[in-house]
N, C-alpha and C positions, 0 to 999 in steps of 0.2 A: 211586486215580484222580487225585490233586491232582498226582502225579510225573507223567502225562501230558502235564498242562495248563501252560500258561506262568506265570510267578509271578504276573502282572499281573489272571489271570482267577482265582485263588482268591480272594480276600475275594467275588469275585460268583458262585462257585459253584452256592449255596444258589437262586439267583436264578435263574440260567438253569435249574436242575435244573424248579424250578417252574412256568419258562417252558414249560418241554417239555412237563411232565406235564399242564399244561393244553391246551396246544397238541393235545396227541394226545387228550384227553379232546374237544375241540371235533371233530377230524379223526374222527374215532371215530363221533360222535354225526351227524356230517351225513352220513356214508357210510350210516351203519345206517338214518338217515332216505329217502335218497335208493334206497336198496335196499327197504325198502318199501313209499314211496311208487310203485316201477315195479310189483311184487306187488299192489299196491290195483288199481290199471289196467290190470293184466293181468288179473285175476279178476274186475272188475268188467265189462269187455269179453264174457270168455269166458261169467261166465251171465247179461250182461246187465243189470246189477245200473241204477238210475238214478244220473243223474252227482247228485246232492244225495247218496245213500246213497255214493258212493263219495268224495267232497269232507268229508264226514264224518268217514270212514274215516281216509281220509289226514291233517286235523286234529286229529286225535286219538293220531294212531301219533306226530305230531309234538311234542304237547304229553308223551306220556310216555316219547319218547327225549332230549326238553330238561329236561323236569323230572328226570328221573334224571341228565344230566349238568350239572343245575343244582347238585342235591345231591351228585355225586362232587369237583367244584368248591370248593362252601364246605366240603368236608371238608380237601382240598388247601389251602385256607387258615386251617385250624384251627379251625372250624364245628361245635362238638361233637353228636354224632350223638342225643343225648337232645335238647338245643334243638330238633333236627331235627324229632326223633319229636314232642316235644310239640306244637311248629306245627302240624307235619300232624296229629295227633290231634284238637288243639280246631279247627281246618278243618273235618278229616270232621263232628266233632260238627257244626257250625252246615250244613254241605252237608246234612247228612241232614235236619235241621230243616229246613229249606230244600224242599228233592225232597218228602219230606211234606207239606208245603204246597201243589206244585204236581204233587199225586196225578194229578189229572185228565188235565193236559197230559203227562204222564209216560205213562200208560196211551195215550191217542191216537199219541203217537213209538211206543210197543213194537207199537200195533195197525197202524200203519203199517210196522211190519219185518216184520212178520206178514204185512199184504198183500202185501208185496213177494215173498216167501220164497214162501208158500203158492199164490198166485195165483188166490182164488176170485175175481176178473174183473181184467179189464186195460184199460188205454185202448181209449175208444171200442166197450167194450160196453154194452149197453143191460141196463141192471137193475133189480132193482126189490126195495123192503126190505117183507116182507111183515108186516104189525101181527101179523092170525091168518089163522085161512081165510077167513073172511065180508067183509073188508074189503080194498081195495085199497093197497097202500102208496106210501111216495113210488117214482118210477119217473125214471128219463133215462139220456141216454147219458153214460158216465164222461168228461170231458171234462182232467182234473187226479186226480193225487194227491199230498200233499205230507206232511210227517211230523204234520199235525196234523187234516186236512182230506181231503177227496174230495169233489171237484167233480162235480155230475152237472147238464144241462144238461135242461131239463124241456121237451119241445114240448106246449104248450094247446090243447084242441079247437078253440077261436079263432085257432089260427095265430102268437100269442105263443110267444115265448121264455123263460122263466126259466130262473135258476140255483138251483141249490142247494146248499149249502156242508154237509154234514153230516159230524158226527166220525167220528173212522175207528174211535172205539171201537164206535161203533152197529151195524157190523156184523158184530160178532160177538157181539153181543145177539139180533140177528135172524135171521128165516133170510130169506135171499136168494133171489131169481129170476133168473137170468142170462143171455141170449142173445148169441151170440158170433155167429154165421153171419146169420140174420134179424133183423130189429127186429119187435118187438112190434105184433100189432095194433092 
């Protein structure tokens, strides 16, 4: 290949070769990004999916199309693939300590994909989380759902408003009453 090139461009050879391969490693990585972030909004669209669950989605496809062309990168510049592995290794270890930690908040995000997915109520149904049979539970119309939380909005025999901010793990602890068509006596 050096009989191609002009005399003047061999000694920087080495240099543009690496030029490229990064270059197409970058070109590479934002086409793959930009191809599934149109796949996120397309399927988020078609069932509906909420724009937080789909903003998610897409943050995520982005951070593991950049991190993997963050590591084909420092390999390209001679980044040895154990330093690699070790980083990432004692990472994972301290993330998992970490996610253990925050067991709780972790269960409420997966019971929120749950409600999302399954659909035992949707915005602006009226529900109600039942203790057992003898007793009434909390009740309102779902006003919010978020990856931690479900908003239920309470009307009081008094003609008061509350809110109620209850986990979204709580329901599926409980069983539920759900009215979609009517509200509740």
């Amino acid at each position: 290949m050096k009989s191609l090139l002009p005399e003047w461009a061999h000694p920087w050879l080495d240099l543009i070769t690496l030029g490229a391969q990064v270059a197409l490693i970058l070109l590479c990585a934002g086409l793959l990004h930009g191809l599934l972030r149109r796949l996120v909004r397309r399927l988020a669209e078609h069932y509906g999916l909420p724009p937080g669950m789909a903003a998610i989605a897409r943050r995520l496809s982005g951070i593991v199309i950049y991190s993997g062309a963050l590591v084909l990168l420092l390999d390209r510049f001679g980044v040895s693939g154990t330093v690699l592995w070790t980083a990432f290794t004692g990472f994972a270890t301290v993330a998992a300590v970490a996610f253990f930690a925050a067991w709780s908040v972790l269960s409420n995000i997966f019971c929120a994909l749950l409600i999302f997915t399954t659909r035992p109520f949707r915005l602006h149904d009226q529900v109600e989380l039942l203790e057992n049979g003898e007793k009434p539970g909390l009740k309102g119309e779902v006003i919010d759902i978020n990856l931690v939380y479900t908003t239920l909005q309470e009307r009081l025999p008094d003609g008061s408003n509350t809110v109620l901010r209850l986990p979204n793990s709580l329901f599926f602890q409980r069983a539920i009453r759900c009215w979609r068509d009517t509200p509740p006596a």
